[in-house]
N, C-alpha and C positions, 0 to 999 in steps of 0.2 A: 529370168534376170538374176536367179541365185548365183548361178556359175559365173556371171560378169560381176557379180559384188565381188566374187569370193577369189576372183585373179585380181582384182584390182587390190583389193585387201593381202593378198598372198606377195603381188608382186610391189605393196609399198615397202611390206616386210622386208624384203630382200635389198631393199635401194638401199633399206634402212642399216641393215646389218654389213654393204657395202661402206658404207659410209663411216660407221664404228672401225670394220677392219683397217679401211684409211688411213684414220685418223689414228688409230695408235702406231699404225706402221711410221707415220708422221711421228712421232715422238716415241722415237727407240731411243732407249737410255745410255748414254756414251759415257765412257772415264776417264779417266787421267791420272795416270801414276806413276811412283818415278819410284826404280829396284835396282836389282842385281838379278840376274837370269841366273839359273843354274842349270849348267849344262851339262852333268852328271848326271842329273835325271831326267834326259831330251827322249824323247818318243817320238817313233813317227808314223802317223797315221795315214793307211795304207789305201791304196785305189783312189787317190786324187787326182782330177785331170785338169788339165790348167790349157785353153786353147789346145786341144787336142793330142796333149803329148802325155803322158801318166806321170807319177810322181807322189809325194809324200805333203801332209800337212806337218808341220813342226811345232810340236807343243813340248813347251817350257815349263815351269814355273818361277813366278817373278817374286823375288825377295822383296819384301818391303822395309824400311825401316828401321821401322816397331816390331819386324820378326815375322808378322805375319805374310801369307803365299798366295799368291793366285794363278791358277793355270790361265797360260798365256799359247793363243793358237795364234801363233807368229809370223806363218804363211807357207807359201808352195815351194817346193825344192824338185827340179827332175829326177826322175828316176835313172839311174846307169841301164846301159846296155844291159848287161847281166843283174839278172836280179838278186844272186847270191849277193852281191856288192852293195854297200848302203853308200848313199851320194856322202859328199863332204860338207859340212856345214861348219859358218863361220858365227860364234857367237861373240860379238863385242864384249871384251872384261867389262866392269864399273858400273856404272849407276845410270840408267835410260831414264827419259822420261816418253814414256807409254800410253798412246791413247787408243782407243779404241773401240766396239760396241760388246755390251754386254751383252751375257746368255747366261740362259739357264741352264742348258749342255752344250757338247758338243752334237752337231749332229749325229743318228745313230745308223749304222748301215747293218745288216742282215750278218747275222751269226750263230753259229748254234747253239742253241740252249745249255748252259753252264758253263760256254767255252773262257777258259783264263787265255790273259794275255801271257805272249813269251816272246824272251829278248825284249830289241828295242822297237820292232816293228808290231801295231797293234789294228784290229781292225775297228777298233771301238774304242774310247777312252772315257771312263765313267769316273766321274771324281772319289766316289767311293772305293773306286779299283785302285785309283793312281794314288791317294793316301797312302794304302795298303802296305804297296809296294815301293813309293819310296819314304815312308815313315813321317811325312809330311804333314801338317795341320793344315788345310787347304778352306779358303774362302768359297761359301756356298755359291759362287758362280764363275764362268771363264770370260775370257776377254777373248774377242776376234780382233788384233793388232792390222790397226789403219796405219800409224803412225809411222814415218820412214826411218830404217836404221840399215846401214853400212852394213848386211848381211848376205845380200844378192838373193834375197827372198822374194818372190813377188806377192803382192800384196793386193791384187786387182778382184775382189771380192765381189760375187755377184749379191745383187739388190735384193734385199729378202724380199721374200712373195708374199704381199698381204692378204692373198685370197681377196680383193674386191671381184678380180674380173667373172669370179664364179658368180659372184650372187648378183651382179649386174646378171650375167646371163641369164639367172635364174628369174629374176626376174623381167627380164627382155620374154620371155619365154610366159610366165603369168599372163601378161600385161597381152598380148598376142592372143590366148586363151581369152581373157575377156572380151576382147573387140571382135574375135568370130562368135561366141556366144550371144553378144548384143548383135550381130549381122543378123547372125540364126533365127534370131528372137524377133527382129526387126519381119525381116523375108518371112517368116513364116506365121507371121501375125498380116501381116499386107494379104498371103493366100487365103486366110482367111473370111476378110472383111470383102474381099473381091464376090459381085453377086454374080448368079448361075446366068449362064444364057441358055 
């Protein structure tokens, strides 16, 4: 009966740790700010596919105010025919008000070790890169841009993944362990008690 304590115990864990992931996916931290884009130092990040066509993510940074900057990932642009060719982007002059969900990066996609960015196409955008290179004092996090603006951007952002569905299975998968254990245990204690003929 160890092994059915110990999937039942195994497989609470997992409901449990679904249930945490949920729950914070439930309460992603959103913003609201209102800049000046600057499009002198636009970047676009490379290998995005948007319903099946390739293209660029477009990261900004957004003026505030009070002076200070936050990289702003602004949304998807198609890629041209020729790749030599960078698409056309329209960035609204004056002052937005910008909402959106925060991060702690960008996501990171697979590069070689040490590689710098060049030009304005980047495969990776690390806040500590993008300071660098446009001399910028940059806000420890980026905004992923919900909010609509007059750009021809789309904006249709998949759901972040909370990870529940794994630890559900995982425990789906426990919880299964147990119930043959306690069969086993059951069936095999019944042969037991059965007398000889």
């Amino acid at each position: 009966m160890a092994a059915c304590a110990a999937g039942i115990l195994l497989g609470n864990w997992q409901s449990g740790r679904a249930e945490q992931k949920r729950a914070a996916a439930a309460h992603e931290r959103r913003l609201a700010l209102r800049g000046e884009f600057l499009q002198r130092y636009t970047v676009l990040l490379d290998n995005k596919v948007n319903r099946g066509r390739p293209g660029y993510h477009v990261v900004q940074p957004l003026r505030l105010a009070d002076g200070r900057h936050v990289l702003v990932n602004r949304g998807w642009v198609a890629a041209p025919v020729h790749r030599e060719q960078l698409p056309q982007l329209r960035t609204p002059p004056g002052r937005h008000d910008i909402e959106g969900r925060v991060l702690d990066h960008f996501p990171r996609a697979y590069a070689p070790s040490g590689a710098q960015p060049e030009g304005r196409v980047w495969q990776n955008v690390e806040l500590t890169t993008f300071a660098v290179w446009s001399g910028l004092q940059l806000e420890p996090y980026v905004i992923e841009q919900h909010s609509p603006l007059a750009d021809g951007l789309a904006r249709n952002w998949p759901q972040p993944e909370s990870g529940a569905e794994r630890h559900e299975s995982y425990a789906l998968q426990w919880y299964a362990l147990a119930a043959l254990s306690a069969m086993l245990f059951i069936g095999l204690s019944l042969r037991r008690e059965r007398p000889a003929s």
